[in-house]
PDB file of N, CA, C and O in Angstrom:
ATOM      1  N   UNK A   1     166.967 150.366 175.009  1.00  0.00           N
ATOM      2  CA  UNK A   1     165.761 150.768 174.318  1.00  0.00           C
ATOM      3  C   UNK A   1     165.424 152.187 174.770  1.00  0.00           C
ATOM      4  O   UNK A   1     165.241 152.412 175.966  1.00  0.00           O
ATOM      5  N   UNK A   2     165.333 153.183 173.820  1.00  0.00           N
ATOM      6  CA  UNK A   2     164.978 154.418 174.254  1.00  0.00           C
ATOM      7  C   UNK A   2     163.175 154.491 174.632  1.00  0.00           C
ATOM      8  O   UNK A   2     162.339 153.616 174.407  1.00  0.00           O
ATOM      9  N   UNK A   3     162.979 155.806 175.251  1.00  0.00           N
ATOM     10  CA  UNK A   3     161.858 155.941 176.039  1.00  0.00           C
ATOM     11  C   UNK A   3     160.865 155.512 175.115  1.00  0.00           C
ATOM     12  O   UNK A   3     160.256 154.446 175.206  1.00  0.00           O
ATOM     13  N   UNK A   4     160.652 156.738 173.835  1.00  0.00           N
ATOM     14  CA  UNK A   4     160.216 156.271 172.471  1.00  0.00           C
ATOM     15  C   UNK A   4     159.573 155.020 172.043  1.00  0.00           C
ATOM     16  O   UNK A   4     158.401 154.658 171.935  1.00  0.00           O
ATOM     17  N   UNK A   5     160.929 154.379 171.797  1.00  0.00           N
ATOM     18  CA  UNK A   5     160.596 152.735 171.781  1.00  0.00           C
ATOM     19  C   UNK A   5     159.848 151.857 172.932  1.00  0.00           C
ATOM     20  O   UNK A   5     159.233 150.805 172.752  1.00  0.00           O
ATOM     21  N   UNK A   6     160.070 152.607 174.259  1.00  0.00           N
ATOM     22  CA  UNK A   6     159.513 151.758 175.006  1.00  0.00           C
ATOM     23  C   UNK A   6     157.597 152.046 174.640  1.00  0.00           C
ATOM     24  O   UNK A   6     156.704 151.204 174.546  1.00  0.00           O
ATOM     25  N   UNK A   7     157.533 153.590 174.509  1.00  0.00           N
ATOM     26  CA  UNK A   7     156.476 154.228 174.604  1.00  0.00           C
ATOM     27  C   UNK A   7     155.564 153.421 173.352  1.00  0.00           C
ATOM     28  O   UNK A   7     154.414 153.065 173.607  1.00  0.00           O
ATOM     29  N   UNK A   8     156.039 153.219 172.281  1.00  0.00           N
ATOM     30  CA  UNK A   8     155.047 152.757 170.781  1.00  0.00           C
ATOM     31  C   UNK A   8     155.375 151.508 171.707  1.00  0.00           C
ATOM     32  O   UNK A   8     154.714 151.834 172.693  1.00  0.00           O
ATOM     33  N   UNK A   9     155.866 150.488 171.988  1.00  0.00           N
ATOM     34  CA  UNK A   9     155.199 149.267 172.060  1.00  0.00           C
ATOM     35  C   UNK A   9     154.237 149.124 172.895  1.00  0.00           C
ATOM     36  O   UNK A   9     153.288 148.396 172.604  1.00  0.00           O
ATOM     37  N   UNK A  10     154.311 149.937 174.354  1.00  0.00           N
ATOM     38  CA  UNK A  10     153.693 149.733 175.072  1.00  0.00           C
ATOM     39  C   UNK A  10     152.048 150.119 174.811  1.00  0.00           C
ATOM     40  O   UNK A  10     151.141 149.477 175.341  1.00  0.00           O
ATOM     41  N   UNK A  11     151.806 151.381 173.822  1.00  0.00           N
ATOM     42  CA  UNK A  11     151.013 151.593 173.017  1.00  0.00           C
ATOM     43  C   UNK A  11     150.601 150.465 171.850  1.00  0.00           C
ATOM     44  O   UNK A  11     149.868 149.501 172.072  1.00  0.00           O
ATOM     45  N   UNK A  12     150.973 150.653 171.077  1.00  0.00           N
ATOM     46  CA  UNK A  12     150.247 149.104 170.832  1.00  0.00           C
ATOM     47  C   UNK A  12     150.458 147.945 171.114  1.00  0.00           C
ATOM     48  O   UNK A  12     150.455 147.209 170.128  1.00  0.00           O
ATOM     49  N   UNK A  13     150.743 147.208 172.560  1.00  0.00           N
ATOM     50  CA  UNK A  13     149.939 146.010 173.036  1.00  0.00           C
ATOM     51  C   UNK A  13     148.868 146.580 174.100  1.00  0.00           C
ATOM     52  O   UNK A  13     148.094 145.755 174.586  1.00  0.00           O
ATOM     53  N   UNK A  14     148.761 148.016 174.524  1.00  0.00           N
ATOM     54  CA  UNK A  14     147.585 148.618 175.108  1.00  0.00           C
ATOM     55  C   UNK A  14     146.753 148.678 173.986  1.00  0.00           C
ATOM     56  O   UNK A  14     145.627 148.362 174.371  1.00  0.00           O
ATOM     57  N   UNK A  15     146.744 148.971 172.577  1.00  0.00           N
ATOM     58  CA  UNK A  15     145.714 149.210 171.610  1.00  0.00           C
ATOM     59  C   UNK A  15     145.429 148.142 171.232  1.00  0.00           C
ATOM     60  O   UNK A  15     144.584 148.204 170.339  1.00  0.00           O
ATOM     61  N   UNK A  16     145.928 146.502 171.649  1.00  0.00           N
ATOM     62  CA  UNK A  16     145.750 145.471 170.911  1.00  0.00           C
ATOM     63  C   UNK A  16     144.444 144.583 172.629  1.00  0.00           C
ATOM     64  O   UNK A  16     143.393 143.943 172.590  1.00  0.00           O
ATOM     65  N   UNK A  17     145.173 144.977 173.597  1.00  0.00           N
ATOM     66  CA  UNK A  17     144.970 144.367 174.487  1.00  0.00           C
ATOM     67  C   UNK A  17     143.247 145.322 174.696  1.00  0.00           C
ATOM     68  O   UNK A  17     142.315 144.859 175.352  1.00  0.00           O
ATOM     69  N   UNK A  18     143.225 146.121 174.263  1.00  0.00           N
ATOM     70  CA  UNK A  18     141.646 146.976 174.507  1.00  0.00           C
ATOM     71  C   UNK A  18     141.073 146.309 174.086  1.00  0.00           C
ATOM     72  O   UNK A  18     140.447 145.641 174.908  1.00  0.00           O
ATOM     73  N   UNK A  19     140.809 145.935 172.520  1.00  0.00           N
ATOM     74  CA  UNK A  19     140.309 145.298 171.506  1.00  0.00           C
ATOM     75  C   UNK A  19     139.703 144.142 171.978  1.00  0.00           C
ATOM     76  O   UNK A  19     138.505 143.906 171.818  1.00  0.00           O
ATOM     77  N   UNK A  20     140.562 143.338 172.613  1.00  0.00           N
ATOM     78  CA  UNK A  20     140.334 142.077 173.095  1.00  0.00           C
ATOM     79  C   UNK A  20     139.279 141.760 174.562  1.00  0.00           C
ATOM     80  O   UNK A  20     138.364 140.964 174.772  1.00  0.00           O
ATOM     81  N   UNK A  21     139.948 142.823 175.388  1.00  0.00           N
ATOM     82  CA  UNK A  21     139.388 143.432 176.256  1.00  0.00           C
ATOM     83  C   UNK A  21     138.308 144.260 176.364  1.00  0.00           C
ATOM     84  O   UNK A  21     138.544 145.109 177.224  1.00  0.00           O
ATOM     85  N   UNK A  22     137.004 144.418 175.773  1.00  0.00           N
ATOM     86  CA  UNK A  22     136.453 145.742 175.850  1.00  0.00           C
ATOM     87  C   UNK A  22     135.907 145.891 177.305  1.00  0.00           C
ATOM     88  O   UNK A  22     135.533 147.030 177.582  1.00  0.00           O
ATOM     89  N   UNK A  23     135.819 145.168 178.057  1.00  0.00           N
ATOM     90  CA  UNK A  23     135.020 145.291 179.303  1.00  0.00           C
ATOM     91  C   UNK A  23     136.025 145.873 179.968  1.00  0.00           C
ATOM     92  O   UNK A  23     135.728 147.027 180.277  1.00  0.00           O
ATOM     93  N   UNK A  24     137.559 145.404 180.463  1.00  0.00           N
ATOM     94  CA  UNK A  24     138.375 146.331 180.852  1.00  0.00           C
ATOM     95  C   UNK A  24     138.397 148.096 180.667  1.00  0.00           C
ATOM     96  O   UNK A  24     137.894 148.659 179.695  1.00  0.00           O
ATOM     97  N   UNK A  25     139.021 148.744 181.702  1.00  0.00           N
ATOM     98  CA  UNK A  25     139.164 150.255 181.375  1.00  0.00           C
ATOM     99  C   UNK A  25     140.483 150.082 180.866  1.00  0.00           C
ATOM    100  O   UNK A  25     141.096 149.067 181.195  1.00  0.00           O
ATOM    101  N   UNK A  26     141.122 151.095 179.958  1.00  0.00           N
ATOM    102  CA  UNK A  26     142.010 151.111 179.087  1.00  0.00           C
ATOM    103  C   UNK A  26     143.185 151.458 180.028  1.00  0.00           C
ATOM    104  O   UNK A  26     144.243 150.849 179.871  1.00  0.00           O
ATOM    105  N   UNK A  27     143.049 152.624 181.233  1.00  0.00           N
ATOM    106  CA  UNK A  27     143.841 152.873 182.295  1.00  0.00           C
ATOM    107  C   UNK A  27     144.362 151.457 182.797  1.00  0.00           C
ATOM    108  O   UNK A  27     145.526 151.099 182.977  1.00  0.00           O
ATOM    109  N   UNK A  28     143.248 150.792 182.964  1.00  0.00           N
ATOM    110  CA  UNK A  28     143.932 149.525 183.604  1.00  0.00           C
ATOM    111  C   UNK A  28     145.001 148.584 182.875  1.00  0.00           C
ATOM    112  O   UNK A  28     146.039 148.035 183.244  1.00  0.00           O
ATOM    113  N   UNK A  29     144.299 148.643 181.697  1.00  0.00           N
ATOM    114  CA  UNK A  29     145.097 147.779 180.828  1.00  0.00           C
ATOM    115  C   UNK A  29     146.732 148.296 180.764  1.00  0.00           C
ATOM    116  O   UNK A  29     147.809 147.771 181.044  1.00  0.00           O
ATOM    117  N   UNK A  30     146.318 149.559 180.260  1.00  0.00           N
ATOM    118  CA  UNK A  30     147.732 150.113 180.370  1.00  0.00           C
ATOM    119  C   UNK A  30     148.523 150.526 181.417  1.00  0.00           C
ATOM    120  O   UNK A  30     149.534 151.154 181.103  1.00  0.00           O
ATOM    121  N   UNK A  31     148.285 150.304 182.730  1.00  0.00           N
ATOM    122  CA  UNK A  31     148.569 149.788 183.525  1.00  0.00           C
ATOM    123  C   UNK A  31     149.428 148.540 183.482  1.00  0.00           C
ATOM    124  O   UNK A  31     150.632 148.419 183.707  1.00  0.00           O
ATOM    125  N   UNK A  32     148.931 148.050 183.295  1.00  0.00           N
ATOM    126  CA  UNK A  32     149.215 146.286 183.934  1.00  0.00           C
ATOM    127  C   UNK A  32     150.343 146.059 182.180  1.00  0.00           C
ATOM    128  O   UNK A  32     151.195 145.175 182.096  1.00  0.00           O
ATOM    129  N   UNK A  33     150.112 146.824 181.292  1.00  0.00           N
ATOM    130  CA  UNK A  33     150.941 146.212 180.526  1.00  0.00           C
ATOM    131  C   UNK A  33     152.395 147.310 180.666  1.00  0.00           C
ATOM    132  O   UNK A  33     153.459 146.841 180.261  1.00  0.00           O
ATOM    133  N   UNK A  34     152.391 148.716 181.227  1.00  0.00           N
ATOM    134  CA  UNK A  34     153.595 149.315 182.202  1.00  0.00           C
ATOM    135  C   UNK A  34     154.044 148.153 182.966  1.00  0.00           C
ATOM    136  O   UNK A  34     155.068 147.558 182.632  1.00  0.00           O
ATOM    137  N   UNK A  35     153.273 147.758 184.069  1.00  0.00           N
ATOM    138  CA  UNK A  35     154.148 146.928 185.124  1.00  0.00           C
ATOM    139  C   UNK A  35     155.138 145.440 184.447  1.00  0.00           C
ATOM    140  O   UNK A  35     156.278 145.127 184.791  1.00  0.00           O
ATOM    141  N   UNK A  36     154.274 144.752 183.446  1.00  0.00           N
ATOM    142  CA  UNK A  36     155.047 143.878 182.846  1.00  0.00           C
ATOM    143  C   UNK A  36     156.169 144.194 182.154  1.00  0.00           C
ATOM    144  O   UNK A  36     157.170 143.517 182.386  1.00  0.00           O
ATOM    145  N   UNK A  37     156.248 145.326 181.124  1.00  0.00           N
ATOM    146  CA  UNK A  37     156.934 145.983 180.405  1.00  0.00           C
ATOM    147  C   UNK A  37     158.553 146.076 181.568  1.00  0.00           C
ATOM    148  O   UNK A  37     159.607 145.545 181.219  1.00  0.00           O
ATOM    149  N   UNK A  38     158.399 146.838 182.897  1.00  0.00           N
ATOM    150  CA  UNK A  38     158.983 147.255 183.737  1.00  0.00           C
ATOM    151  C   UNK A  38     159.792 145.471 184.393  1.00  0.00           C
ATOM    152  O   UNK A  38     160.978 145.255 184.643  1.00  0.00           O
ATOM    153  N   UNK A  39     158.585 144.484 184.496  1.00  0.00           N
ATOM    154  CA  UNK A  39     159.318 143.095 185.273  1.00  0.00           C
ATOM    155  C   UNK A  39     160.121 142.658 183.915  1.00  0.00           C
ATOM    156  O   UNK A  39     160.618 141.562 184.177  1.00  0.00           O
ATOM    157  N   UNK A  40     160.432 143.000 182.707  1.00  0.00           N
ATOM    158  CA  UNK A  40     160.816 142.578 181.629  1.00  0.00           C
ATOM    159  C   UNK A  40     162.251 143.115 180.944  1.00  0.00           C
ATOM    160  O   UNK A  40     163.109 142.426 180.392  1.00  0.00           O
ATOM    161  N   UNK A  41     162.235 144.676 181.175  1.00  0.00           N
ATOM    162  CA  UNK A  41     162.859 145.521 180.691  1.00  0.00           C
ATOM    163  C   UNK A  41     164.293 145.201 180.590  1.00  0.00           C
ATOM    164  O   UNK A  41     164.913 145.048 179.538  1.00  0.00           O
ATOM    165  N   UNK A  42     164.844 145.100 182.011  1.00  0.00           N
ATOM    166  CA  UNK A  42     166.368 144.409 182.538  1.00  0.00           C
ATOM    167  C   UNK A  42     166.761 142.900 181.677  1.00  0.00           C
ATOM    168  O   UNK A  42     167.796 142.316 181.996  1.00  0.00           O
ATOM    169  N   UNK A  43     166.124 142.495 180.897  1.00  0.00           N
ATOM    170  CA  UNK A  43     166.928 141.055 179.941  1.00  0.00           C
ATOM    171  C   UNK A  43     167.253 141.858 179.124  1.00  0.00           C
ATOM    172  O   UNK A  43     167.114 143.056 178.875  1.00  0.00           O
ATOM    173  N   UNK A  44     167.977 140.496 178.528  1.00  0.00           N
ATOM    174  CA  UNK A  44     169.200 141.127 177.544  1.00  0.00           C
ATOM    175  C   UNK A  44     168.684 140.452 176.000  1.00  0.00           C
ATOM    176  O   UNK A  44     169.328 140.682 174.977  1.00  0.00           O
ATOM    177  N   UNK A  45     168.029 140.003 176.002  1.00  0.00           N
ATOM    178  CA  UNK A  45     167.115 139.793 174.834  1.00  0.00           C
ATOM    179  C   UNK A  45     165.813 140.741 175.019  1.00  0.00           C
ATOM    180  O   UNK A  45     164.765 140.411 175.574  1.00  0.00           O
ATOM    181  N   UNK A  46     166.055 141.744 174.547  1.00  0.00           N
ATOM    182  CA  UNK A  46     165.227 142.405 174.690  1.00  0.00           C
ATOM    183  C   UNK A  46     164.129 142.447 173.330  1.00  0.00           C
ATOM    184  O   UNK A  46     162.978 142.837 173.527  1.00  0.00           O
ATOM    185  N   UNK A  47     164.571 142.022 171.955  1.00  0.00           N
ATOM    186  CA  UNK A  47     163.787 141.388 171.005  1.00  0.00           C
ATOM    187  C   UNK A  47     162.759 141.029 171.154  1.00  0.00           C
ATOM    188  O   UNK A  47     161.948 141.210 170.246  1.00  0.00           O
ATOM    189  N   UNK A  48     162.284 140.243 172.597  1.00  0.00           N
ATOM    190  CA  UNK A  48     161.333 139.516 172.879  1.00  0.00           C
ATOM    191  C   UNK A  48     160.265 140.314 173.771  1.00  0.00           C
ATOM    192  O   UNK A  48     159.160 139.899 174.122  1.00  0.00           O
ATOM    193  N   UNK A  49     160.754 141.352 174.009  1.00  0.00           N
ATOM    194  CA  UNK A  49     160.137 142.259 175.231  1.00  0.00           C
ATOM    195  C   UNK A  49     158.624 142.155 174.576  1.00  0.00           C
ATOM    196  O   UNK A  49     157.832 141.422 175.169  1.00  0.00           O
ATOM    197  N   UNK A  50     158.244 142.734 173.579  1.00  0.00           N
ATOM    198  CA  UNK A  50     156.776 143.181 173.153  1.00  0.00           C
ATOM    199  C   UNK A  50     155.859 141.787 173.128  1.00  0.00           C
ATOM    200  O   UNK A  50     154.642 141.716 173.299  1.00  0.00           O
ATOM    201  N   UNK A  51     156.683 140.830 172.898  1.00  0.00           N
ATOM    202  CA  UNK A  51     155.693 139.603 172.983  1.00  0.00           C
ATOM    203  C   UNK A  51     155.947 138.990 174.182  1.00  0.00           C
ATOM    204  O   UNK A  51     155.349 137.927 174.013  1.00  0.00           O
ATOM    205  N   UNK A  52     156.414 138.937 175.248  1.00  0.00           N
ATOM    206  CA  UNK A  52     156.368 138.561 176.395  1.00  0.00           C
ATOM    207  C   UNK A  52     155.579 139.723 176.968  1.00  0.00           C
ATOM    208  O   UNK A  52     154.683 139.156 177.592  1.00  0.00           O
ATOM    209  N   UNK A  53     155.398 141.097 177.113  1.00  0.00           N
ATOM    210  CA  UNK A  53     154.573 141.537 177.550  1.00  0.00           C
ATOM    211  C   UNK A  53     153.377 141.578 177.281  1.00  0.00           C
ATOM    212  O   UNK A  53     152.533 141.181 178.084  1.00  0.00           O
ATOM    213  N   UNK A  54     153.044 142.118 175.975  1.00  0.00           N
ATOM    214  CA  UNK A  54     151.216 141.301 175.447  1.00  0.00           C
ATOM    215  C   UNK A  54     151.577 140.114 175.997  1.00  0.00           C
ATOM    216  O   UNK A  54     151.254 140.402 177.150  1.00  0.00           O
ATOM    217  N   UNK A  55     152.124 138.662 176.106  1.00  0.00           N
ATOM    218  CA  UNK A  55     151.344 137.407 176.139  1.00  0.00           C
ATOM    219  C   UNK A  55     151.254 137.578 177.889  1.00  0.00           C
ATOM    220  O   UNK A  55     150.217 137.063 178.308  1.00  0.00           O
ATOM    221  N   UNK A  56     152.062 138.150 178.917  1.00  0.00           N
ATOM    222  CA  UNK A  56     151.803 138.035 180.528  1.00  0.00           C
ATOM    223  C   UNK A  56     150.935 139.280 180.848  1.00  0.00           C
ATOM    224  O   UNK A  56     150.210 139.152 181.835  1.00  0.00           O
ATOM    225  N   UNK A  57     150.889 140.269 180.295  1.00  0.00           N
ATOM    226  CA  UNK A  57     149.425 140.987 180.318  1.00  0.00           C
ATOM    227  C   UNK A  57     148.260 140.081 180.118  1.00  0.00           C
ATOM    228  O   UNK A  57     147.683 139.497 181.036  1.00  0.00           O
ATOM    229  N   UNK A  58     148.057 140.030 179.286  1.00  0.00           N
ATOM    230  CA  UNK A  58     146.627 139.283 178.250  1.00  0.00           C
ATOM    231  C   UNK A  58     146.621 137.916 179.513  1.00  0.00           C
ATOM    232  O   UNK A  58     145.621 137.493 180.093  1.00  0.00           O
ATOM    233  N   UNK A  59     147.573 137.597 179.627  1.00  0.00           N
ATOM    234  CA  UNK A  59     147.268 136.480 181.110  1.00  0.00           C
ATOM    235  C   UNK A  59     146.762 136.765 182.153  1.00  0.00           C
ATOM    236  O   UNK A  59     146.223 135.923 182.870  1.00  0.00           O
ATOM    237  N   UNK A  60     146.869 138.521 182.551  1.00  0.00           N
ATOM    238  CA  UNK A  60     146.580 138.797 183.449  1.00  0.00           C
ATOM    239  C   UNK A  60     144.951 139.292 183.811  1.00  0.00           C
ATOM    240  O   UNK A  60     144.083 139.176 184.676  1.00  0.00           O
ATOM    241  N   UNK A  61     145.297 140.104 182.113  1.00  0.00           N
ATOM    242  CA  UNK A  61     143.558 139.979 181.919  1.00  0.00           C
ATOM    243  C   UNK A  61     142.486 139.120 181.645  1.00  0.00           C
ATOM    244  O   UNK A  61     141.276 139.278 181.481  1.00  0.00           O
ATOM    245  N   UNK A  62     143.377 138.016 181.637  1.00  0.00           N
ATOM    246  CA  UNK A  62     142.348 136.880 180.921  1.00  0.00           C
ATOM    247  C   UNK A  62     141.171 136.615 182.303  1.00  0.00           C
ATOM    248  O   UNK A  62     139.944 136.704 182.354  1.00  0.00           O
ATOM    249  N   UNK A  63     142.489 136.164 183.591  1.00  0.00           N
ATOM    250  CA  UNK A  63     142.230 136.076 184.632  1.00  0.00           C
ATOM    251  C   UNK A  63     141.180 136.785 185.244  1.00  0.00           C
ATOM    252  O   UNK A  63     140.293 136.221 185.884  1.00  0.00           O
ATOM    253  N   UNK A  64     141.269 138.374 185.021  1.00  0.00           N
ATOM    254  CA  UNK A  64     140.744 139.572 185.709  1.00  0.00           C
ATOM    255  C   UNK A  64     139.085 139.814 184.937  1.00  0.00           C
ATOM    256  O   UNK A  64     138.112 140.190 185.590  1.00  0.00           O
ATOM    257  N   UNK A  65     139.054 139.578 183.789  1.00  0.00           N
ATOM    258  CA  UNK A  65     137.885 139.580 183.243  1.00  0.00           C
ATOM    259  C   UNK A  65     137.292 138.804 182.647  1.00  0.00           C
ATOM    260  O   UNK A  65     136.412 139.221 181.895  1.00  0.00           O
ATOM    261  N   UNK A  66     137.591 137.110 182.767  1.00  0.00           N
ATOM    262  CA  UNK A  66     137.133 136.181 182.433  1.00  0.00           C
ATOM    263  C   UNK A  66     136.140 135.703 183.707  1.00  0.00           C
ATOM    264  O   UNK A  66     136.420 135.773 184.904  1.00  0.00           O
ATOM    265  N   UNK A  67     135.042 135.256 183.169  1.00  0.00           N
ATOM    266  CA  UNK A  67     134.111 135.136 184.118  1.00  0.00           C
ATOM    267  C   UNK A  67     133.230 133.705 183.695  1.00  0.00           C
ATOM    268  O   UNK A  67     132.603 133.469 182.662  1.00  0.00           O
ATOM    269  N   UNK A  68     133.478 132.723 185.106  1.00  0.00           N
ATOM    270  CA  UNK A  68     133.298 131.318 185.396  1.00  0.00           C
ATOM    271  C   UNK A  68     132.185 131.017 185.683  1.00  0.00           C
ATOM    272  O   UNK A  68     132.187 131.213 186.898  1.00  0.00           O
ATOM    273  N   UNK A  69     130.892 130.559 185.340  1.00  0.00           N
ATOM    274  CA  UNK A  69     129.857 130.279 186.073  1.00  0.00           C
ATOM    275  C   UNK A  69     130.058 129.149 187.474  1.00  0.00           C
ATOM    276  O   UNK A  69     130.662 128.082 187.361  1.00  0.00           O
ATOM    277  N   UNK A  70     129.651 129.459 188.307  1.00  0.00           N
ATOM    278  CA  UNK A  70     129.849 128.899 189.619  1.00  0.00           C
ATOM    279  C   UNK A  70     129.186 127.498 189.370  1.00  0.00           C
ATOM    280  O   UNK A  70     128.147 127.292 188.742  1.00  0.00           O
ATOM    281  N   UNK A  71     129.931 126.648 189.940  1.00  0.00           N
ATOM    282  CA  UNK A  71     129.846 125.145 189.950  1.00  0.00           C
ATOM    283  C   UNK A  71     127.884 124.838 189.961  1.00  0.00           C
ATOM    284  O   UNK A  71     127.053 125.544 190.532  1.00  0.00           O
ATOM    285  N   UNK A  72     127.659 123.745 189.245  1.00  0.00           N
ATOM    286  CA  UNK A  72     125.956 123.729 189.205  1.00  0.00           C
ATOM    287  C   UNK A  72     125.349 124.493 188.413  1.00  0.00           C
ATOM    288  O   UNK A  72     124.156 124.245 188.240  1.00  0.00           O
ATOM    289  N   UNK A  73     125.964 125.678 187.667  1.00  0.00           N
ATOM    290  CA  UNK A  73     125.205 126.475 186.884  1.00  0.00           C
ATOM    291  C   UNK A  73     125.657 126.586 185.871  1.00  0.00           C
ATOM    292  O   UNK A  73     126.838 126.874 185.678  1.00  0.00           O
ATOM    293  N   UNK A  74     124.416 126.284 184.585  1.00  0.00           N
ATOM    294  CA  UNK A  74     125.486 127.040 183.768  1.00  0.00           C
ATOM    295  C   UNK A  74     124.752 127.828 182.630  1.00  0.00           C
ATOM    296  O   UNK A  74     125.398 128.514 181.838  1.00  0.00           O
TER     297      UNK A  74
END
């Protein structure tokens, strides 16, 4: 996959993952969807790269900016 290609996907699942995200900073997002992109890159189905990275990003943010009311409250 050339740089290019890596560059537009990673761009839009950062432009998809904002959307979803607005409380996140966009640095971060795109962040965290570089590092997945990067734990991903080395398979050989690489077809799958853009949707395995949005879906283990978006996991990561779900985590990071999903917010639980503490037990007893709600």
């Amino acid at each position: 996959m050339s740089e290019a290609e890596k560059e537009t996907i990673v761009l839009a699942v950062v432009d998809r993952l904002s959307v979803r995200f607005p409380e996140a900073p966009r640095t971060h997002i795109a962040g965290i969807v570089g590092e997945e992109y990067e734990s991903l890159a080395g398979g050989r189905i690489r077809s799958y790269i853009p949707t395995l990275v949005e879906h283990e990003a978006r996991s990561r943010l779900k985590r990071e900016f999903t917010f639980e009311p503490a037990e007893g409250h709600s």
